[in-house]
PyMOL Python script that loads the backbone (N, CA, C, O; Angstrom):
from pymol import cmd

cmd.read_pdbstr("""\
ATOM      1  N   UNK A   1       0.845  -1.180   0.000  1.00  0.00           N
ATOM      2  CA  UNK A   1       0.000   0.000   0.000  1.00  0.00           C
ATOM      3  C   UNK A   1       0.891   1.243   0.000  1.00  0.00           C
ATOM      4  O   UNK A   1       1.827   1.297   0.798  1.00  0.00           O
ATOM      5  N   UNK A   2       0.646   2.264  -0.869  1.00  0.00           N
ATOM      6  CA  UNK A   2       1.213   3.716  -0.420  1.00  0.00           C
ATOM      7  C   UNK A   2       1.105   4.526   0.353  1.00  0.00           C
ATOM      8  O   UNK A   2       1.712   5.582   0.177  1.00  0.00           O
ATOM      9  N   UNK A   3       0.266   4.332   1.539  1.00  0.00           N
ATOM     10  CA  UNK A   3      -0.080   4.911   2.573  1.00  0.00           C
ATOM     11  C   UNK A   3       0.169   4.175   3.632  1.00  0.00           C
ATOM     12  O   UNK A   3      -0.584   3.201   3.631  1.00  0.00           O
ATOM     13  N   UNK A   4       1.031   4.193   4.731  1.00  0.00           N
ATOM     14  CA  UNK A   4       0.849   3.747   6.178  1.00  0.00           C
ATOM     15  C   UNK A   4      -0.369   3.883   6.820  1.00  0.00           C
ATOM     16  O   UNK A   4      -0.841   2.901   7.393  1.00  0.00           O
ATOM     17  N   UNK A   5      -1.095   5.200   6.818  1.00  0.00           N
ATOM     18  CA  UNK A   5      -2.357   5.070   7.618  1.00  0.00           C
ATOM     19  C   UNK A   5      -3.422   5.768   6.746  1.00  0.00           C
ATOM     20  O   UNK A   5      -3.263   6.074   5.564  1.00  0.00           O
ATOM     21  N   UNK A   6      -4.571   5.986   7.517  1.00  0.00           N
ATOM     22  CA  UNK A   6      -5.501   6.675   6.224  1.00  0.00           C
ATOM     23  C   UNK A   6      -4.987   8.527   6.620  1.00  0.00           C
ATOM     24  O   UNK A   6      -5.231   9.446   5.838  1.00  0.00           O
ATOM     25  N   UNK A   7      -4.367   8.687   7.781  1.00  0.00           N
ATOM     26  CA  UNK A   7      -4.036   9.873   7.850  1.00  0.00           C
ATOM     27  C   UNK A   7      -3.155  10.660   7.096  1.00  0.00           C
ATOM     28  O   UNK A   7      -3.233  11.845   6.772  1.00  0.00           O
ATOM     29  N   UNK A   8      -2.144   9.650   6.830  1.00  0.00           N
ATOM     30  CA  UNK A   8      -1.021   9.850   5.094  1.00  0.00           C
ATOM     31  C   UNK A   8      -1.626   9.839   4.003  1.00  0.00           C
ATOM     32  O   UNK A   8      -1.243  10.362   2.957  1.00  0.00           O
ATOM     33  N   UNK A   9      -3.029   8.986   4.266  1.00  0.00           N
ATOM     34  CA  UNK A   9      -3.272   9.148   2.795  1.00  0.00           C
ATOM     35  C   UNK A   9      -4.220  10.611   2.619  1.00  0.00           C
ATOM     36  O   UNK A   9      -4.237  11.436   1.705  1.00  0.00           O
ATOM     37  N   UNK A  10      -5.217  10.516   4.296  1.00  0.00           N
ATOM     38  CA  UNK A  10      -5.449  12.296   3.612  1.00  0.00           C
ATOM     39  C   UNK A  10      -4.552  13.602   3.489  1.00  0.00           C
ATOM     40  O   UNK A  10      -4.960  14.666   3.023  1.00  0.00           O
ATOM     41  N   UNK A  11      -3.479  13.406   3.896  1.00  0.00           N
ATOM     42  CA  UNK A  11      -2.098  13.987   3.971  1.00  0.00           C
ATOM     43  C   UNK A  11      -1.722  14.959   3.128  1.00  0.00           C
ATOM     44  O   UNK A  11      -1.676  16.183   3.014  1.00  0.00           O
ATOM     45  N   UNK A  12      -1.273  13.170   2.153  1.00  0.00           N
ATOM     46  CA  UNK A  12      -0.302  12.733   1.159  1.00  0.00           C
ATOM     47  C   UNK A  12       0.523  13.945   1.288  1.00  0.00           C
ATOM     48  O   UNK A  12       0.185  15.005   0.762  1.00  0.00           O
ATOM     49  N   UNK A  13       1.847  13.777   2.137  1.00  0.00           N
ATOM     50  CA  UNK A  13       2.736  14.186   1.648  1.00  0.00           C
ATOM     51  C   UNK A  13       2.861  15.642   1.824  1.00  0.00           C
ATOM     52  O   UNK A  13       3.969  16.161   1.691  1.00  0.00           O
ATOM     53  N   UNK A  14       1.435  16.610   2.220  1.00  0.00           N
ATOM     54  CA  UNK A  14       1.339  17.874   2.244  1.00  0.00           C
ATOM     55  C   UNK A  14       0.589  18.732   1.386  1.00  0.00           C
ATOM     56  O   UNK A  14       0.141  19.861   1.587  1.00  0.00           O
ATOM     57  N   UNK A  15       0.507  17.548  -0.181  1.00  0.00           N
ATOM     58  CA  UNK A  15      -0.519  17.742  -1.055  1.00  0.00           C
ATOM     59  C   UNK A  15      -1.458  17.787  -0.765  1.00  0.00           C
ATOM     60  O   UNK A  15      -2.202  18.513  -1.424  1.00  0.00           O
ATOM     61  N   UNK A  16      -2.071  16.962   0.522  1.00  0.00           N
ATOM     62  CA  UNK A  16      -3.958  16.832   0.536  1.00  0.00           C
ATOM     63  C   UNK A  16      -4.570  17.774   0.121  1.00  0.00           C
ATOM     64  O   UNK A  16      -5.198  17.614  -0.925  1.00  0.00           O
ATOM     65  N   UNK A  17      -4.602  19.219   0.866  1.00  0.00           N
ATOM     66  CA  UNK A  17      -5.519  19.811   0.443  1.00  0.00           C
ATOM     67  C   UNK A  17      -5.724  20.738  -0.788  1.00  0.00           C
ATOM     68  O   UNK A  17      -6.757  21.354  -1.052  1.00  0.00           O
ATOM     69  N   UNK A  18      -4.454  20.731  -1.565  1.00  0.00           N
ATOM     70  CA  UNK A  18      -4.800  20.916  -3.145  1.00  0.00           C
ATOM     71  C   UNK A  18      -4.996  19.345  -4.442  1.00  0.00           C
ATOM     72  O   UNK A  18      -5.163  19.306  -5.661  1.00  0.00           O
ATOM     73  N   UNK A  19      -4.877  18.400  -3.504  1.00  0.00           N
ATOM     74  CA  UNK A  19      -5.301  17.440  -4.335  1.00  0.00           C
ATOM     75  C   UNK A  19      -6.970  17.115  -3.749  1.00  0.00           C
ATOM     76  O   UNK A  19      -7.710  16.651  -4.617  1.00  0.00           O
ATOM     77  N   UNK A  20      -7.493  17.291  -2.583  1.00  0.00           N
ATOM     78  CA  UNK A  20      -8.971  17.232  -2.175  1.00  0.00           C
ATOM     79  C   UNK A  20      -9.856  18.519  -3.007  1.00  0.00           C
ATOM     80  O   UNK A  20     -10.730  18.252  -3.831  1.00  0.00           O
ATOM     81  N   UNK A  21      -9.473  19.924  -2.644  1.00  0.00           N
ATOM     82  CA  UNK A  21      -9.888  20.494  -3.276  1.00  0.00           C
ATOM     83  C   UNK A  21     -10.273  20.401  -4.762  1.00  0.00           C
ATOM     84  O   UNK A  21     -11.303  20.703  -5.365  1.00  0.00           O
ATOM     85  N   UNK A  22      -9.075  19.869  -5.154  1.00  0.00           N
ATOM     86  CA  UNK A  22      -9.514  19.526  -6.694  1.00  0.00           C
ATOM     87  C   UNK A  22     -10.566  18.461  -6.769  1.00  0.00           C
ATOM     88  O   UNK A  22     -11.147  18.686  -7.830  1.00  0.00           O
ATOM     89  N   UNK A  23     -11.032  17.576  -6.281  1.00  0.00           N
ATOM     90  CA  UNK A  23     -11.742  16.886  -6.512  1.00  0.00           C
ATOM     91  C   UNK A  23     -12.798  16.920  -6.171  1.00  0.00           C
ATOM     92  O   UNK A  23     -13.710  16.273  -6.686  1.00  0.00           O
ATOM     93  N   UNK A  24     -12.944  17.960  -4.885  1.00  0.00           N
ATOM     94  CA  UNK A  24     -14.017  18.641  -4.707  1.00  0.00           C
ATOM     95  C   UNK A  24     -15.000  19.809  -5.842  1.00  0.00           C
ATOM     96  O   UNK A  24     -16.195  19.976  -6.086  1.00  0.00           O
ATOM     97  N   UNK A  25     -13.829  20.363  -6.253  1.00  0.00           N
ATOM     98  CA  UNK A  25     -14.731  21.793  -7.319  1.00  0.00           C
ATOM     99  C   UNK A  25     -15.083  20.541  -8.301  1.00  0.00           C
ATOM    100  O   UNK A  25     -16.304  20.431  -8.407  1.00  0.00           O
ATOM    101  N   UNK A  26     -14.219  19.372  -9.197  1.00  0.00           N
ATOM    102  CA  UNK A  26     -14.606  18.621 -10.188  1.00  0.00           C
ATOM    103  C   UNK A  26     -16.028  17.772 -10.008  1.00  0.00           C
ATOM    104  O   UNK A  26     -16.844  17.560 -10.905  1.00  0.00           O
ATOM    105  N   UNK A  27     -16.102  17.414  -8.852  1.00  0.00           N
ATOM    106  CA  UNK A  27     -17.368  16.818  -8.419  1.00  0.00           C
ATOM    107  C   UNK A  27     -18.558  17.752  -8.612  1.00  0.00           C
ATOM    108  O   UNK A  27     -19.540  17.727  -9.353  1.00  0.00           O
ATOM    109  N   UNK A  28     -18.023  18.746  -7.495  1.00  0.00           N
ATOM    110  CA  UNK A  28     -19.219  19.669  -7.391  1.00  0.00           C
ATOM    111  C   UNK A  28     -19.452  20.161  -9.378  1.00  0.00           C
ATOM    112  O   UNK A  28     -20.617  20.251  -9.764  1.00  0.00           O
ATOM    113  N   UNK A  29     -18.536  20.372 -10.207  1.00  0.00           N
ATOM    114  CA  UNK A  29     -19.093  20.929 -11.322  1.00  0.00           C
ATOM    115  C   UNK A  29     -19.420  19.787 -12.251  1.00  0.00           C
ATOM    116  O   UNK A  29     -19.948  19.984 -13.345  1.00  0.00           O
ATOM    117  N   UNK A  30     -19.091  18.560 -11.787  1.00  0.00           N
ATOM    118  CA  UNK A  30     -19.931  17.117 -12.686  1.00  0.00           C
ATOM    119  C   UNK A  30     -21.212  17.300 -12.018  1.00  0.00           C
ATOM    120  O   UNK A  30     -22.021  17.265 -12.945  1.00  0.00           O
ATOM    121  N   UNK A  31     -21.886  17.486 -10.877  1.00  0.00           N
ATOM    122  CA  UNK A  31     -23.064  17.480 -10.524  1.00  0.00           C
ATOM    123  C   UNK A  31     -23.930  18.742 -10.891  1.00  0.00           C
ATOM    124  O   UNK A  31     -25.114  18.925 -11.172  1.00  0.00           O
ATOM    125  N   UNK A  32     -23.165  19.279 -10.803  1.00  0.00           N
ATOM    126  CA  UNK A  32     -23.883  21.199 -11.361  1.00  0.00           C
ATOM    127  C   UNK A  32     -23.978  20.872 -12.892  1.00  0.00           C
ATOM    128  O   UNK A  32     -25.105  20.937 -13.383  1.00  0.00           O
ATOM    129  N   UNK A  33     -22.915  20.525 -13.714  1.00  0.00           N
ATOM    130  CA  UNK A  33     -23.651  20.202 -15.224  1.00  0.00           C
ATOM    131  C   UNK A  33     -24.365  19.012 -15.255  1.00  0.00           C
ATOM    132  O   UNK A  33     -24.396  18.683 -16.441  1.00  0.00           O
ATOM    133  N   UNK A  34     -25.058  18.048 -14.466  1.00  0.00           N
ATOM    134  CA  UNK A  34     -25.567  16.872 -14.637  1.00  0.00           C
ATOM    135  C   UNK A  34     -27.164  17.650 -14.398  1.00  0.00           C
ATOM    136  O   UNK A  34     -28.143  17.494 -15.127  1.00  0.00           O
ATOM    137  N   UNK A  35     -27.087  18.415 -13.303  1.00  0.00           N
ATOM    138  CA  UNK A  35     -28.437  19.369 -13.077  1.00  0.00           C
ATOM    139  C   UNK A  35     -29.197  20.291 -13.830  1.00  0.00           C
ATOM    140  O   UNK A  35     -30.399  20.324 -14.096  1.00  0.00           O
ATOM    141  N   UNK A  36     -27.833  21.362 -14.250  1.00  0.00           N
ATOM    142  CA  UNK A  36     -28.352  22.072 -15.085  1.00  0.00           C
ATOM    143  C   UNK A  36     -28.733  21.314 -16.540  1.00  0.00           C
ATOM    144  O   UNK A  36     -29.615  21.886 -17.180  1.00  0.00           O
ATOM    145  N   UNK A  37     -28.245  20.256 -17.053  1.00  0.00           N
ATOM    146  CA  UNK A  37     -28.898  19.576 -18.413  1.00  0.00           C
ATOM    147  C   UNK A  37     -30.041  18.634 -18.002  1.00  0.00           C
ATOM    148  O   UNK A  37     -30.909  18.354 -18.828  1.00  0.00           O
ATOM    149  N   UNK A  38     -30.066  18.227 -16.986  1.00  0.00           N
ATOM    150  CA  UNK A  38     -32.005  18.104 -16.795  1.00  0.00           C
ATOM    151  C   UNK A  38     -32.298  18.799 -16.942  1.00  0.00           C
ATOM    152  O   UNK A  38     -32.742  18.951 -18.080  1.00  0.00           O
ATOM    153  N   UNK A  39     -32.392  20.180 -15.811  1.00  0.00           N
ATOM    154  CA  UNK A  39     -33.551  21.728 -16.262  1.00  0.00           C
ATOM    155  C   UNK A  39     -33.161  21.623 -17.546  1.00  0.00           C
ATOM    156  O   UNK A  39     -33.991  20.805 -17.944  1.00  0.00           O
ATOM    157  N   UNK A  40     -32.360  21.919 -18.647  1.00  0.00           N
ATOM    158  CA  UNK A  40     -32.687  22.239 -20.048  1.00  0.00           C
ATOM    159  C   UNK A  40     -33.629  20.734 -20.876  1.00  0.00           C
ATOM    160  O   UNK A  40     -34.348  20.819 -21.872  1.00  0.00           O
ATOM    161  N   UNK A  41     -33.436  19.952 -20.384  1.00  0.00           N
ATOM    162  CA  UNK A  41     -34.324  18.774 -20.913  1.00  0.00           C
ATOM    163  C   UNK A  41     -35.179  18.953 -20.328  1.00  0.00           C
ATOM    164  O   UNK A  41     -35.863  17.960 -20.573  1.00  0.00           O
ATOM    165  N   UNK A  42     -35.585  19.400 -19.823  1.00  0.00           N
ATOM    166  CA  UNK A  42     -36.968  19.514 -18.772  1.00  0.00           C
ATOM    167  C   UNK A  42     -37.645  20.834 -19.888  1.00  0.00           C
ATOM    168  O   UNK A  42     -38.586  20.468 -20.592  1.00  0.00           O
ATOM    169  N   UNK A  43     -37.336  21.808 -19.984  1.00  0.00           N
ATOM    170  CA  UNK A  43     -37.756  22.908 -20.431  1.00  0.00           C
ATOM    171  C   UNK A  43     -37.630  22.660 -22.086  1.00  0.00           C
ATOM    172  O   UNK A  43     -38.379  23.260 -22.857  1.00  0.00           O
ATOM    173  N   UNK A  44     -36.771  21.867 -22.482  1.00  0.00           N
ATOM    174  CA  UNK A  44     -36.752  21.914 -23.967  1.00  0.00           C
ATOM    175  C   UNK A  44     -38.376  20.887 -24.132  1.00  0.00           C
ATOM    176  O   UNK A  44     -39.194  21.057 -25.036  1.00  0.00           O
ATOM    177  N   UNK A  45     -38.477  20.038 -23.205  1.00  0.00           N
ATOM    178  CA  UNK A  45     -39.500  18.786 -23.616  1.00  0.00           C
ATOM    179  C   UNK A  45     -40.568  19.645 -23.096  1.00  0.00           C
ATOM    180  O   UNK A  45     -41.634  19.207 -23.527  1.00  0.00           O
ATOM    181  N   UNK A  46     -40.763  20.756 -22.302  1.00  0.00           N
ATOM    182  CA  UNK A  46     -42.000  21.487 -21.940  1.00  0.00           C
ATOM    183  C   UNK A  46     -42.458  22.455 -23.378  1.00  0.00           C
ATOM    184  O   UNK A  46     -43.587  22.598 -23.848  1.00  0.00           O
ATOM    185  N   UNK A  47     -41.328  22.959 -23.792  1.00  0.00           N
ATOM    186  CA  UNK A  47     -41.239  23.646 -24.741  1.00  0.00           C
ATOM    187  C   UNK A  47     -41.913  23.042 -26.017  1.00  0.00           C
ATOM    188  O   UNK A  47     -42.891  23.447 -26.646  1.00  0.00           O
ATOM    189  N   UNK A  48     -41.235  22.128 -26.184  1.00  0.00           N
ATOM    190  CA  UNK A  48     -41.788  21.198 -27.649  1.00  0.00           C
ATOM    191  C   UNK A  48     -43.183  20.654 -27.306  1.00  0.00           C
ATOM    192  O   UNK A  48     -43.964  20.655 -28.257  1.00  0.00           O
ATOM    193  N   UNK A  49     -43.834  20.013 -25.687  1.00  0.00           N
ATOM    194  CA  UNK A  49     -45.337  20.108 -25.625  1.00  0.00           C
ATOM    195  C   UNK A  49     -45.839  21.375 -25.944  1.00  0.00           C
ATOM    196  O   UNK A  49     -46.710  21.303 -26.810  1.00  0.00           O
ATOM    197  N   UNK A  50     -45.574  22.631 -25.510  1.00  0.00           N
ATOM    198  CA  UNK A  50     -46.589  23.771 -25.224  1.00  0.00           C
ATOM    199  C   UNK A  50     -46.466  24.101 -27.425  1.00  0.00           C
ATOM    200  O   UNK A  50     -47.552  24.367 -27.939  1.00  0.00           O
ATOM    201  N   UNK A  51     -45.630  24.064 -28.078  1.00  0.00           N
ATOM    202  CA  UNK A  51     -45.419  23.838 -29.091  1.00  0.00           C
ATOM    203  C   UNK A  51     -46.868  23.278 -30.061  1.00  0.00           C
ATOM    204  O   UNK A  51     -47.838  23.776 -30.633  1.00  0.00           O
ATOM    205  N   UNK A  52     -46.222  21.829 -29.779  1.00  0.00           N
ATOM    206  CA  UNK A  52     -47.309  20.571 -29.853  1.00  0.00           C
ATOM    207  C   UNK A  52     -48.505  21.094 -30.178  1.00  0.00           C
ATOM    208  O   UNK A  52     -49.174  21.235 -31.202  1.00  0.00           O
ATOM    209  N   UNK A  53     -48.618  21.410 -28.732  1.00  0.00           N
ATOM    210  CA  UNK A  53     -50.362  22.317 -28.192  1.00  0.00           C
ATOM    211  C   UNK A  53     -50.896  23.177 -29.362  1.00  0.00           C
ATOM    212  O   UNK A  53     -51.615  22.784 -30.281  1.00  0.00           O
ATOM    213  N   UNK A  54     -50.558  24.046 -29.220  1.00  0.00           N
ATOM    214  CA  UNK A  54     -50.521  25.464 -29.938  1.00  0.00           C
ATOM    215  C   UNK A  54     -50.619  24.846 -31.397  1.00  0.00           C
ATOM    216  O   UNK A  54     -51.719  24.964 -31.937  1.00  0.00           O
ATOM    217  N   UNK A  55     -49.792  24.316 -31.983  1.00  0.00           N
ATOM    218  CA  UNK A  55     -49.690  23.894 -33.401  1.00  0.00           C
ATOM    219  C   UNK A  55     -51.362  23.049 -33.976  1.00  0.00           C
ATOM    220  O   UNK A  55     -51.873  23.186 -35.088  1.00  0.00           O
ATOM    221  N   UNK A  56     -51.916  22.183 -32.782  1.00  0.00           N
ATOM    222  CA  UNK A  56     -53.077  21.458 -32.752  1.00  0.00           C
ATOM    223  C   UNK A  56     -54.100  22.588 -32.889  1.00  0.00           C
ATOM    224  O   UNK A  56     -54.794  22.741 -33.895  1.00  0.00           O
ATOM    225  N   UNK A  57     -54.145  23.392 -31.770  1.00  0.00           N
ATOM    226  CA  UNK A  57     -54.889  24.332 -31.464  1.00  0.00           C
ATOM    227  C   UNK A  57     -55.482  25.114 -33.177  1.00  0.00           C
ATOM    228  O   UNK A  57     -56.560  25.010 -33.761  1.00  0.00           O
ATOM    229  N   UNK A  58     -54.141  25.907 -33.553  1.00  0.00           N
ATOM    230  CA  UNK A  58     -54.028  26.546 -34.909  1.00  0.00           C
ATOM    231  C   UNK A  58     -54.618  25.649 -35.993  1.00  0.00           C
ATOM    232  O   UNK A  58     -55.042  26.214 -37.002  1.00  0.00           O
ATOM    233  N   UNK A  59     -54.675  24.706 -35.933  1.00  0.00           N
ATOM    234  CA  UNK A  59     -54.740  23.593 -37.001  1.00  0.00           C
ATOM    235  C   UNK A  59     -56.245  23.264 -37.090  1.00  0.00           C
ATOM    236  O   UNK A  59     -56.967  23.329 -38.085  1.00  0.00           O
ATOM    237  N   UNK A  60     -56.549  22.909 -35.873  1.00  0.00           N
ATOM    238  CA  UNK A  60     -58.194  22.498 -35.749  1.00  0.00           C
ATOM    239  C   UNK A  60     -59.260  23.899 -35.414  1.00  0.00           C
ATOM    240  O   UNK A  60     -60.373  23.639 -34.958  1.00  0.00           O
ATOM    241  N   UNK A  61     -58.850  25.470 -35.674  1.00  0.00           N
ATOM    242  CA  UNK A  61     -59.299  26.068 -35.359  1.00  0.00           C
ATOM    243  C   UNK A  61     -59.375  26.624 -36.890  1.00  0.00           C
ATOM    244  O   UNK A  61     -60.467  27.010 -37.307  1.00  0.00           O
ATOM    245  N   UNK A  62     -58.107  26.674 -37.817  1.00  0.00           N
ATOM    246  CA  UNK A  62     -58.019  27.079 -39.088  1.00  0.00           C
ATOM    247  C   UNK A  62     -58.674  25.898 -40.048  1.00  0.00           C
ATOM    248  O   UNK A  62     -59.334  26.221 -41.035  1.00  0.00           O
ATOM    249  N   UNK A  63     -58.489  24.741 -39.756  1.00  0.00           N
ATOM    250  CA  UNK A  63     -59.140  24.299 -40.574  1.00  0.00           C
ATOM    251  C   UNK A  63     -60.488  24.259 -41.395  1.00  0.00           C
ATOM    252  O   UNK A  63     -61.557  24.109 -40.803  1.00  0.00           O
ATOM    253  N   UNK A  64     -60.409  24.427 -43.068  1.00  0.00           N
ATOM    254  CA  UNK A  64     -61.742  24.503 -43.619  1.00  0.00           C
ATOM    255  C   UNK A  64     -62.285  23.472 -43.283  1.00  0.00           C
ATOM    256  O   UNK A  64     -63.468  23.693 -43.022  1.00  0.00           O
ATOM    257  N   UNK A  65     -61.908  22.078 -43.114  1.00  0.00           N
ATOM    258  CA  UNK A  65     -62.327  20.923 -43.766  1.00  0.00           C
ATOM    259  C   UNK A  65     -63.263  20.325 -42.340  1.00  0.00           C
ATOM    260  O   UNK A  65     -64.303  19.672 -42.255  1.00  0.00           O
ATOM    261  N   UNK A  66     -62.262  20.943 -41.258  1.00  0.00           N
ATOM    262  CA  UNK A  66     -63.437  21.027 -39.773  1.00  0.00           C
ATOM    263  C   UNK A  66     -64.881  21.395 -39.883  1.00  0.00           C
ATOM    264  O   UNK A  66     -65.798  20.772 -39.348  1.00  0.00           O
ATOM    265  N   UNK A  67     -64.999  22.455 -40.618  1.00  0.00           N
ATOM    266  CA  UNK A  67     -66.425  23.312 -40.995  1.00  0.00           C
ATOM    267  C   UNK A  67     -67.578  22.839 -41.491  1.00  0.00           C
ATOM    268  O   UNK A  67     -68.784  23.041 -41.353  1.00  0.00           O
ATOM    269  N   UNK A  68     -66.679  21.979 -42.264  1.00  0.00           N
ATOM    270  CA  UNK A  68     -67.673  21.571 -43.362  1.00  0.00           C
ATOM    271  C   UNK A  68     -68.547  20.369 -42.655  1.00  0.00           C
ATOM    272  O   UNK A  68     -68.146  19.506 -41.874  1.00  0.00           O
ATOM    273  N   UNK A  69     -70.184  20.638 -43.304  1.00  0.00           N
ATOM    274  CA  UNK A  69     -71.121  19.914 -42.692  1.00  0.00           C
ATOM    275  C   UNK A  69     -71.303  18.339 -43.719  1.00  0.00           C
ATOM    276  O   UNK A  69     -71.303  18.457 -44.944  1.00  0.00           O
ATOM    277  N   UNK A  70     -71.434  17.065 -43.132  1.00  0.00           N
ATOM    278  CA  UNK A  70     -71.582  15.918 -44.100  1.00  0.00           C
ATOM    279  C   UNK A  70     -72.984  15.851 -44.698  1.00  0.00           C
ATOM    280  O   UNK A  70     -73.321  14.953 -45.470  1.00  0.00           O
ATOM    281  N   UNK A  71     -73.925  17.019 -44.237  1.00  0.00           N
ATOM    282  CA  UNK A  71     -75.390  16.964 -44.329  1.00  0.00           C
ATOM    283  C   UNK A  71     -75.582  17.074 -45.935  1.00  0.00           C
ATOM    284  O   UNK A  71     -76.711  17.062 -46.425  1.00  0.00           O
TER     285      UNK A  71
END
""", "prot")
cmd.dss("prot")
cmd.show_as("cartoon", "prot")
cmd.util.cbc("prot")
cmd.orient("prot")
């Protein structure tokens, strides 16, 4: 093992706390972009329903062929 105790290994040498830190901001910004690209999938797929909607709406409201009676 490269460490005698786990206290060397949070240590290491004097490095610890610019080698923790680093792995701290990298974490924290893998989880901050894992979040923020849900909210944008979240809002792009709200987006393309309210879309959807609207496009139906226009469609069955403009339509001639709705109007017309089979009588």
């Amino acid at each position: 093992m490269a460490f005698d105790s786990l206290q060397s290994f949070w240590v290491m040498d004097g490095h610890g706390p610019y080698v923790w830190t680093c792995y701290i901001v990298f974490f924290a910004a893998l989880i901050g972009l894992a979040v923020w690209s849900l909210g944008q999938r979240r809002q792009v797929i709200a987006r393309q329903r309210w879309q959807h909607r609207l496009a139906q709406r226009q469609t069955h409201t403009t339509d001639p062929d709705s109007k017309k009676s089979t009588a």
